[in-house]
GUVO-776742 format. One record per residue (C-alpha): residue number from 1; x, y negated, z negated; residue in one letter. Coordinates in Angstrom, 2 decimals, decimal comma. Layout:
 pos       u       v       w code
 NUM       X       Y       Z    A
...
This chain:
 pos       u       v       w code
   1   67,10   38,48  -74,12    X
   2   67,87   39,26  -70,22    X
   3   71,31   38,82  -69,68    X
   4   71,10   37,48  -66,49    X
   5   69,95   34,25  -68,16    X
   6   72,71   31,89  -67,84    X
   7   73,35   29,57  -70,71    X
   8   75,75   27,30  -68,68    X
   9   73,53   26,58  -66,08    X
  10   71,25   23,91  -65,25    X
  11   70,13   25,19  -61,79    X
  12   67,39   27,08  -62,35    X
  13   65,15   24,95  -64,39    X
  14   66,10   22,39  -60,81    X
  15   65,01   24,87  -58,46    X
  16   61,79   25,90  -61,01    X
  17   60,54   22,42  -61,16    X
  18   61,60   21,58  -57,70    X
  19   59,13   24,41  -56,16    X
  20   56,48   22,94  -58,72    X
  21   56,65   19,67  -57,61    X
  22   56,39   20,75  -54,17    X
  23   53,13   22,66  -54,47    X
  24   49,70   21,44  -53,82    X
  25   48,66   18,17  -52,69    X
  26   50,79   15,56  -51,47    X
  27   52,61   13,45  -54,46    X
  28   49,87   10,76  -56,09    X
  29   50,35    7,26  -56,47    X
  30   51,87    5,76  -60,01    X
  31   49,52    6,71  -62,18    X
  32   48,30    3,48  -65,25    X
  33   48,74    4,92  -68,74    X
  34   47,61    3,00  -71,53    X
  35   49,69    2,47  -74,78    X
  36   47,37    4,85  -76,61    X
  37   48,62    7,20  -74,04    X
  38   52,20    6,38  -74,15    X
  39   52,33    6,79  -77,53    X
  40   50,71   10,08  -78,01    X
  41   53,22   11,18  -75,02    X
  42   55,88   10,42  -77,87    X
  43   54,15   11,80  -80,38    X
  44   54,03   14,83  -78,92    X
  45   58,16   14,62  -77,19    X
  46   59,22   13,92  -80,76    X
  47   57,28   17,10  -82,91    X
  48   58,44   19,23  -79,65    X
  49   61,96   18,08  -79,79    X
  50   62,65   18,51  -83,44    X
  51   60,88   22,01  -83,71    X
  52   62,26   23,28  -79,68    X
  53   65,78   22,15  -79,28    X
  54   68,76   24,55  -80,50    X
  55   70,57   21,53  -81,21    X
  56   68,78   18,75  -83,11    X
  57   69,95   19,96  -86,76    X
  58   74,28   20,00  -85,32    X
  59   73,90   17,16  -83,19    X
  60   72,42   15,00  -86,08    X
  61   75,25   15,93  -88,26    X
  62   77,99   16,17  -85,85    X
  63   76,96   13,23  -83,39    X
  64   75,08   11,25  -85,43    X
  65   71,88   11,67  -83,15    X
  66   68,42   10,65  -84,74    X
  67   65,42   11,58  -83,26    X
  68   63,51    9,32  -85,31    X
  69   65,67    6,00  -84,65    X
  70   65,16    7,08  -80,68    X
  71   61,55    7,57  -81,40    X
  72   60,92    4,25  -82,68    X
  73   63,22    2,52  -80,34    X
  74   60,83    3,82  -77,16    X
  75   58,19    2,49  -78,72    X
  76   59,76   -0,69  -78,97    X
  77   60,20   -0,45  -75,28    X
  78   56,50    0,03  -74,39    X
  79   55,32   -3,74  -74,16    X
  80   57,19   -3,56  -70,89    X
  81   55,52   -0,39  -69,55    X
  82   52,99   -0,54  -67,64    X
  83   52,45    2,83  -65,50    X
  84   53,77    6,05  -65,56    X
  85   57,55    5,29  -64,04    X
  86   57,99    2,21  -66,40    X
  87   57,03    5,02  -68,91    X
  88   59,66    7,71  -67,56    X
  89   62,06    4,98  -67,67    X
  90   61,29    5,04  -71,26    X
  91   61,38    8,89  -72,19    X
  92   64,76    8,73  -69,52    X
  93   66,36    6,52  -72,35    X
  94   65,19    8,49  -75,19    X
  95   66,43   11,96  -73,63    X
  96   69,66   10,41  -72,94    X
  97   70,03    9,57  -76,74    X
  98   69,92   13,23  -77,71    X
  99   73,72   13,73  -76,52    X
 100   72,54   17,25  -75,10    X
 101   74,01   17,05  -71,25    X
 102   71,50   19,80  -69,87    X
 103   68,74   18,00  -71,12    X
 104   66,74   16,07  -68,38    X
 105   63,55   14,43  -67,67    X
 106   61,21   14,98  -64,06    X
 107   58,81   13,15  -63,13    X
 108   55,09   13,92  -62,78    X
 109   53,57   14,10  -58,89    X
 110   54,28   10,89  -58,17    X
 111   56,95    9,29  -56,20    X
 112   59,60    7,31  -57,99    X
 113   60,55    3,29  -57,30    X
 114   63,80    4,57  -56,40    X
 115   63,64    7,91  -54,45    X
 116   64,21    6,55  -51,26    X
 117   68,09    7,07  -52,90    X
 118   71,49    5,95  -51,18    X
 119   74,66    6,37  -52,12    X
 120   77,87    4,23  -51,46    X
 121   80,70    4,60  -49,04    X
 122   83,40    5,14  -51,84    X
 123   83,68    6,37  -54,89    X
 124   84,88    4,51  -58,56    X
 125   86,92    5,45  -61,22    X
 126   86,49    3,86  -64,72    X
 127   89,82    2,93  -66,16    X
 128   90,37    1,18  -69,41    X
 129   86,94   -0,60  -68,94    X
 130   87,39   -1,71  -65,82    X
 131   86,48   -0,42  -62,16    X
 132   88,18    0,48  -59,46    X
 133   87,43    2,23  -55,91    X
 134   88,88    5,90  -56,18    X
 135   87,87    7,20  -52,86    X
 136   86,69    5,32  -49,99    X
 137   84,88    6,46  -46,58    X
 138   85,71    5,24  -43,05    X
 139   82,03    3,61  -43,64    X
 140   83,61    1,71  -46,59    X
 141   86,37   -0,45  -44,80    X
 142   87,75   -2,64  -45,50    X
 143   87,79   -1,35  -49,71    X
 144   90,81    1,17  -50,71    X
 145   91,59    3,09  -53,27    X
 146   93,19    1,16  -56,03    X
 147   90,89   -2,05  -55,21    X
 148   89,36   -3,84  -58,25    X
 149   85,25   -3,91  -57,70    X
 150   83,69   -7,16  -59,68    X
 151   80,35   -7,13  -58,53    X
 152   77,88   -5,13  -56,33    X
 153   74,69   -7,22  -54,84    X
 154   75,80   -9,75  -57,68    X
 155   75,66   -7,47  -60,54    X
 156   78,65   -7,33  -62,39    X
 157   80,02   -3,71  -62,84    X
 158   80,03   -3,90  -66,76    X
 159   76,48   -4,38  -66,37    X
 160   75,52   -1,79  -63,78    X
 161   77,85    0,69  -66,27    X
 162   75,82   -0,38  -69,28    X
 163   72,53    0,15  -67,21    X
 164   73,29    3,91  -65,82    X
 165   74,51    4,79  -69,04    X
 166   71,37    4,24  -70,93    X
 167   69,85    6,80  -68,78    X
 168   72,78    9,47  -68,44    X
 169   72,53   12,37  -70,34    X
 170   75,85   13,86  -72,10    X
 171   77,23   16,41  -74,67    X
 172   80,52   13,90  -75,22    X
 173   81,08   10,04  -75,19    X
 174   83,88   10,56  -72,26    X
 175   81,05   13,06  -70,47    X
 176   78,36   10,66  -70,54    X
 177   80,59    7,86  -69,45    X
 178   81,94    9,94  -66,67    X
 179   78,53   11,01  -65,00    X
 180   77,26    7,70  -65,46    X
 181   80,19    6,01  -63,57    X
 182   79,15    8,62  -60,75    X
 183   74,94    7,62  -61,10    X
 184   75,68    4,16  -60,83    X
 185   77,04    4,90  -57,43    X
 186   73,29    5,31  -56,06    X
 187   70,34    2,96  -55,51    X
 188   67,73    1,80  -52,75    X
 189   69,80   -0,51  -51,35    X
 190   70,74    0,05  -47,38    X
 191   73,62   -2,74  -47,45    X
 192   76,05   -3,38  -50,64    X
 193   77,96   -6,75  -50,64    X
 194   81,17   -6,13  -52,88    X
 195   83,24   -8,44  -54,92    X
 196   86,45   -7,20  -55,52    X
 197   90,34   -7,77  -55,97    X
 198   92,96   -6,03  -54,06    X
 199   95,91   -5,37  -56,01    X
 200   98,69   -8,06  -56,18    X
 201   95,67  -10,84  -56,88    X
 202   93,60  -11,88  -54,40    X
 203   89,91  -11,81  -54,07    X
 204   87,38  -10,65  -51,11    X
 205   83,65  -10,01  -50,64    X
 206   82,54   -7,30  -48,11    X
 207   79,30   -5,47  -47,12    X
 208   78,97   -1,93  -46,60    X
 209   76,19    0,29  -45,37    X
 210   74,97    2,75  -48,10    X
 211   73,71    6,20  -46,40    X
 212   71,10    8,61  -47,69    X
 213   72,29   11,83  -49,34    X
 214   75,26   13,01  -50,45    X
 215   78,72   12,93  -48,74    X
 216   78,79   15,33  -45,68    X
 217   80,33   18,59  -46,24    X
 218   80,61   20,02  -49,47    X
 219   84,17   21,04  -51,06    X
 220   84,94   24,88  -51,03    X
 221   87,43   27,27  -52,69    X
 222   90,98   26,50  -51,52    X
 223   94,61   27,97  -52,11    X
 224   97,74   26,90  -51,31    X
 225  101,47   27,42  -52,25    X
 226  103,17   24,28  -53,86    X
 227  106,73   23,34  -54,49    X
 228  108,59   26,07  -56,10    X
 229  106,58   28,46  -55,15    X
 230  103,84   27,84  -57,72    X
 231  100,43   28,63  -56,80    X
 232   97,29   26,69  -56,82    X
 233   93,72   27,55  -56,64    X
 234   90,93   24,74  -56,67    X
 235   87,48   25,73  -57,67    X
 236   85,03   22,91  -57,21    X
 237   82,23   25,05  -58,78    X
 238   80,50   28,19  -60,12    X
 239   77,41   27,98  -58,49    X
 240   76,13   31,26  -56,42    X
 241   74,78   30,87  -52,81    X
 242   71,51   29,57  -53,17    X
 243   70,13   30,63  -50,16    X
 244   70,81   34,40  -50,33    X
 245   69,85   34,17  -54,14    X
 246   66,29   32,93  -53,09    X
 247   65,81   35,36  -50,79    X
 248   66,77   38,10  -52,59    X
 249   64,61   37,03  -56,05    X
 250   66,18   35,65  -58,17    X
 251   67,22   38,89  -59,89    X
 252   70,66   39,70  -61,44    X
 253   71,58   41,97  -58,69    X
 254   70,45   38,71  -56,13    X
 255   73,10   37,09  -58,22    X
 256   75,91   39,29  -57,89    X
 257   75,31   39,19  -54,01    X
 258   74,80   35,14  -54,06    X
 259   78,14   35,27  -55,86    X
 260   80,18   37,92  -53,40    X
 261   80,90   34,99  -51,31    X
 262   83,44   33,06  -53,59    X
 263   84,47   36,33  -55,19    X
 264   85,95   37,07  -51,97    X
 265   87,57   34,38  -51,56    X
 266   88,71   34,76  -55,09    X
 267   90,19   37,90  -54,49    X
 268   92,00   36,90  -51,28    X
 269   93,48   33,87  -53,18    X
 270   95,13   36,06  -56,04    X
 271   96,48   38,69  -53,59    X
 272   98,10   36,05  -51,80    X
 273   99,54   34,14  -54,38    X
 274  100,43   37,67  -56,39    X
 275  104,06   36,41  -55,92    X
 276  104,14   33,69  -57,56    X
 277  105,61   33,26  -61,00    X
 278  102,69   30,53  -61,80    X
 279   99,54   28,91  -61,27    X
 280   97,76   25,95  -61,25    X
 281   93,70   26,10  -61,68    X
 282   92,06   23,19  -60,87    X
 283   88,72   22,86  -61,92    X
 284   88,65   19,43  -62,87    X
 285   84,95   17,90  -61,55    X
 286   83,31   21,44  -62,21    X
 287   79,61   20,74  -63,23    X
 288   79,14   24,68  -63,57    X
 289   76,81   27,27  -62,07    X
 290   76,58   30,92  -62,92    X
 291   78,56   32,06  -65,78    X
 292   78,89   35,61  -64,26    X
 293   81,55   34,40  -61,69    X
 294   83,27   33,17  -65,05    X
 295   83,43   37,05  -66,03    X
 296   84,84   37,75  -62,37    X
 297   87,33   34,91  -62,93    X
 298   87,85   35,88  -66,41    X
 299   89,00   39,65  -65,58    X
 300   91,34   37,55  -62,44    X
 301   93,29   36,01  -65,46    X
 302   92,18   37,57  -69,09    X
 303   93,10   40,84  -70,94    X
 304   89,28   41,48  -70,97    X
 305   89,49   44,75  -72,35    X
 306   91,11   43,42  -75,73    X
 307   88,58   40,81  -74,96    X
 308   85,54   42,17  -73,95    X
 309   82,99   39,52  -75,28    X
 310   82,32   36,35  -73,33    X
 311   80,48   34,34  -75,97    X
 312   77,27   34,94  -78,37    X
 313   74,17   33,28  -77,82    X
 314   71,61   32,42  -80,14    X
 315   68,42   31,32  -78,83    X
 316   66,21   29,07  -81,06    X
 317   62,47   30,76  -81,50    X
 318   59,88   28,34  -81,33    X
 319   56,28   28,28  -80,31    X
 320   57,25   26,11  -77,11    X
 321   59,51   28,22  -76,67    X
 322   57,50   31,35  -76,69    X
 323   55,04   29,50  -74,27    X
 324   57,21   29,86  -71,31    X
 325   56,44   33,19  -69,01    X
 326   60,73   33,78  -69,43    X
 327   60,14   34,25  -73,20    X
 328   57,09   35,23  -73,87    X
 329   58,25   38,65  -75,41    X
 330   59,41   37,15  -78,01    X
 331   55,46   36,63  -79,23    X
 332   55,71   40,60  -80,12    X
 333   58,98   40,27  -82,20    X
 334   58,37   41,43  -84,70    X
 335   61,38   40,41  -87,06    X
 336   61,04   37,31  -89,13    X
 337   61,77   33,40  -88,10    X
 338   64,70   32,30  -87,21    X
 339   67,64   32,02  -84,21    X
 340   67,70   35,97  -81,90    X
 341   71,29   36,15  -81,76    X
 342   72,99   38,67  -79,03    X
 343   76,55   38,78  -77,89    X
 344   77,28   38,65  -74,03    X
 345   80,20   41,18  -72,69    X
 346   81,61   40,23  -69,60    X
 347   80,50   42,16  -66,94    X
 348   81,81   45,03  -64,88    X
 349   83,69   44,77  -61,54    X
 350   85,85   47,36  -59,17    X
 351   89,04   46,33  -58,00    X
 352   90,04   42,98  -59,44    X
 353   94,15   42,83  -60,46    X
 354   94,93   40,52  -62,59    X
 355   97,32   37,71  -61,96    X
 356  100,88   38,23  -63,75    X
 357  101,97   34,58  -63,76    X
 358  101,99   31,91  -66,03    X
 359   99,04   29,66  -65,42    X
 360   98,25   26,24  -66,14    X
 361   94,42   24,46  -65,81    X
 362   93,53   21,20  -64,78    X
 363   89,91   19,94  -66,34    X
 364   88,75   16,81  -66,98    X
 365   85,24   15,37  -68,27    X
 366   83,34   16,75  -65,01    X
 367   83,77   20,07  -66,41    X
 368   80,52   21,49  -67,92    X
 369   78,61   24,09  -68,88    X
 370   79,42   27,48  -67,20    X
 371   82,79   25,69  -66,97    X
 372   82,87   25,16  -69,96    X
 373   82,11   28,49  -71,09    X
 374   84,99   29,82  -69,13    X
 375   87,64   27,62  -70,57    X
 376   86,61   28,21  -73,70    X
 377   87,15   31,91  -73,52    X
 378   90,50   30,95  -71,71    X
 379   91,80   29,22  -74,48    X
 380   90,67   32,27  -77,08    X
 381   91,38   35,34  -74,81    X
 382   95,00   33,50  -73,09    X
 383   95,96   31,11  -75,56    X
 384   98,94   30,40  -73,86    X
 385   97,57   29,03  -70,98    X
 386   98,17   25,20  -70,52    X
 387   95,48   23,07  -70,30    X
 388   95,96   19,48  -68,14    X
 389   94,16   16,55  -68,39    X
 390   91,41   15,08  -70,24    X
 391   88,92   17,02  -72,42    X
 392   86,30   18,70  -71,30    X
 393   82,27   17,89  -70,76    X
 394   82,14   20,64  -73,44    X
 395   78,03   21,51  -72,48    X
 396   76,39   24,85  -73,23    X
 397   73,35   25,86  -74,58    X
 398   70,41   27,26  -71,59    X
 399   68,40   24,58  -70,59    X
 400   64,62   25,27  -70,07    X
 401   61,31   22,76  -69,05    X
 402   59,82   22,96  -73,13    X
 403   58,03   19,75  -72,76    X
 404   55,35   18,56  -70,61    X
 405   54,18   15,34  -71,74    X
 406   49,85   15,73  -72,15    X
 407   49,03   12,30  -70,36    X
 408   51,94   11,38  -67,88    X
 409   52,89   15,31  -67,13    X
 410   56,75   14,45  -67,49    X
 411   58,63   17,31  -67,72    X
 412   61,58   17,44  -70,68    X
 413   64,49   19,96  -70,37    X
 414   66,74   20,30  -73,27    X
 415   68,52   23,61  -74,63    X
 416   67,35   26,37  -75,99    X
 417   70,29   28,40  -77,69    X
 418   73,64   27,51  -79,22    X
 419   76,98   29,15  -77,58    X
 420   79,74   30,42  -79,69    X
 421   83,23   31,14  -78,50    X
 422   85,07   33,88  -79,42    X
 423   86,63   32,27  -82,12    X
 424   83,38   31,59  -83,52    X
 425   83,13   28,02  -82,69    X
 426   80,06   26,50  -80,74    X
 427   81,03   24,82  -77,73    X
 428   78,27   22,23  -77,22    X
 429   79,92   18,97  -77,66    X
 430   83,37   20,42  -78,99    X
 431   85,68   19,51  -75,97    X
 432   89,20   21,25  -75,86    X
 433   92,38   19,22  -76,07    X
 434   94,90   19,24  -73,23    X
 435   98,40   20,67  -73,90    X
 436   98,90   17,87  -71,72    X
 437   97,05   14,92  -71,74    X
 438   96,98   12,42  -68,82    X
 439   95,71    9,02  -67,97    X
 440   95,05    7,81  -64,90    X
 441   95,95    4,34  -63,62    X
 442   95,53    1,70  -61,16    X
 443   99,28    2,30  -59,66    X
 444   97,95    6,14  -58,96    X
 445   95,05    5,11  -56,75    X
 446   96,39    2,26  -54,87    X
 447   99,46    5,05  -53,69    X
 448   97,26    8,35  -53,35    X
 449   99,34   10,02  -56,36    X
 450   97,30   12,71  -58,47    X
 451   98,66   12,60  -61,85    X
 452   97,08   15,75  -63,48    X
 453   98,84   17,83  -60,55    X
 454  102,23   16,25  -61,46    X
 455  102,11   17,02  -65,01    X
 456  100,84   20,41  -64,52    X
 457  104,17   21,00  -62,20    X
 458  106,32   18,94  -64,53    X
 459  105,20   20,90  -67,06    X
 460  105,14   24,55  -65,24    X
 461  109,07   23,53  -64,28    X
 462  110,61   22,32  -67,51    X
 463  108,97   25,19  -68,92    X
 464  111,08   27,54  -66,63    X
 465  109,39   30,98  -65,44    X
């Protein structure tokens, strides 16, 4: 096993079937498929899924999840396919019912009903099972933070909730329910007319222009000092620099250069807020990356060498598996059946001091995978730090492309190997519990307040230094 194989991580399975898509001749139209077809396609996702992914025997006792009961429940669905994206629709549905929040499902080459995708102006938070705008762009006027959203193009939110759900992948209930309030953001749709009610009571419709793409500008690492000279550090992600990880191969020393970038600006933000008898992580929102930064970060805040050991792995043998060019050595193992189990130390770095203060971390149920990794070993290596918010997306487990469907050539992701803590524990779907738990509400929106930063200085200051 190659240590430079991230667990946490997601990305490189994207950029893998990214380049593949984008190879050869342009994409083909929507391909028919017959139900014969369809149904050996689930034939064949079912026998994959219960003899590829790491997690099918834990998630059916933990979670409940039965690949059988989603089995025949996509085939119930077929009467109303017709082609291959009614079909991917289908196998979308049945993925999401694993609970396994790296898994994921890519088309074949052909372009999808909705890939001409927009997003909206603003942003919605999900609060006691009802909606509300969270953020809103200039673009979004006249909505506000704090407004109550009914309907979008006459679909009730409950509805467009329930519909992005059944496709959104998750390792927790509060994971799934938090990407999908995100994915139900996006559509096809160049104008969105918006029923909603501003708070005190009354009710207005609006229509606002969706734009392509993401939001412009993506967040970086920031630092600042706060009141009472507390420190905070916000950390919207572990992901390396793409671009210079490309071009240098992919390789684990292209990785430590892709990551210098936010190292750097990792080390300035310690040394600068060296003085300060505490600090305040934020990583709520954190989707992950590259779990090596999560070493860096770790030896920033962690004893490391009374904790040397990041996690253990254990990747799942199979002959899918063993089919990809990544694992193939495994073919010339020559011990018997069963999980390869390894332990991952964290890795070595020059010159990193580690921060004296007390420190207190903000997560919520964005955080996944390599995050997840890293506050697990947080709450194991510096079990006194204070955790703020709501639990984790609690996601681990090395996602790779096992299953290509014969007839429609969709691509399945799910994970490969489990991920054990240092306390022994696997992390995959096993969220950590705030010290201090927080709820958002309504009130908080509609007057800009952030609620998880308040506790954590509450908290920080009762606590004294």
């Amino acid at each position: 096993m190659k240590t430079f194989i991230h667990p946490g991580a997601a990305l490189v399975v994207s950029l893998v079937l990214c380049s593949m898509s984008g190879r050869g001749a342009p994409p083909q139209k929507v391909p028919p498929l017959t139900r014969a077809e369809m149904q050996a396609d689930l034939e064949h996702l079912t026998t994959c899924t219960k003899r590829a992914w790491s997690y099918a025997e834990d998630k059916h006792t933990l979670l409940v999840v039965d690949i059988d009961a989603l089995h025949a429940a996509a085939l119930r669905e077929l009467d109303q396919a017709h082609d291959a994206e009614d079909f991917y629709v289908v196998v979308d549905k049945y993925v999401a019912g694993l609970m396994d929040g790296h898994a994921a499902v890519w088309r074949g080459p052909w372009p999808g009903r909705d890939s001409d995708s927009r997003r909206w102006p603003f942003t919605v938070a999900r609060l006691d099972g009802r909606y509300y705008v969270k953020t809103a762009e200039e673009a979004a006027a006249p909505l506000r933070p704090g407004d109550e959203l009914l309907s979008v193009n006459d679909v009730a939110m409950a509805e467009r909730f329930e519909t992005a759900l059944a496709r959104t992948t998750g390792s927790t209930a509060a994971g799934r329910e938090y990407r999908a309030v995100n994915y139900l953001c996006r559509g096809g749709d160049k104008q969105v007319r918006v029923k909603a009610i501003r708070p005190g009571g009354s009710n207005f419709v609006c229509e606002v222009a969706a734009p392509r793409g993401g939001a412009a500008g993506g967040e970086t690492i920031h630092w600042k000092k706060l009141e009472s000279n507390i420190g905070y550090v916000r950390l919207p992600s572990f992901e390396q620099d793409n671009k210079i990880w490309e071009a240098g191969g992919r390789g684990p020393e292209a990785l430590q250069a892709a990551l210098e970038p936010k190292k750097s600006a990792l080390r300035q933000a310690f040394a600068e807020l060296a003085d300060t008898p505490a600090l305040i992580l934020d990583l709520r929102n954190n989707g992950g990356g590259s779990d090596a930064l999560g070493h860096f970060l770790a030896r920033c805040l962690c004893d490391t060498q009374a904790h040397p050991n990041y996690y253990t792995l254990a990747t799942h043998v199979s002959e899918d598996l063993e089919a990809l060019p990544d694992f193939a050595y495994l073919r010339s193992d020559t011990r018997a059946g069963g999980d390869r189990r390894s332990t991952i130390q964290i890795l070595p770095e020059k010159d990193v001091r580690r921060y004296p203060g007390r420190l207190a971390v903000l997560m919520n149920e964005g955080c996944f995978s390599a995050c997840d990794c890293f506050l697990n070993y947080l709450a194991a290596a510096a079990p006194q730090t204070i955790f703020v918010g709501r639990p984790n997306g609690a996601g681990a487990g090395a996602p790779r492309p096992v299953v290509t469907l014969p007839n429609s050539k969709i691509v399945v992701t799910f994970c490969v190997m489990q991920v054990w803590n240092l306390n022994g524990q696997l992390i995959e779907s096993r969220p950590l519990k705030p010290t201090v738990p927080v709820q958002w509400t309504q009130r908080d929106l509609v007057e800009g307040r952030d609620p998880d930063l308040s506790a954590a200085l509450d908290y920080l200051g009762r606590k004294g230094n």
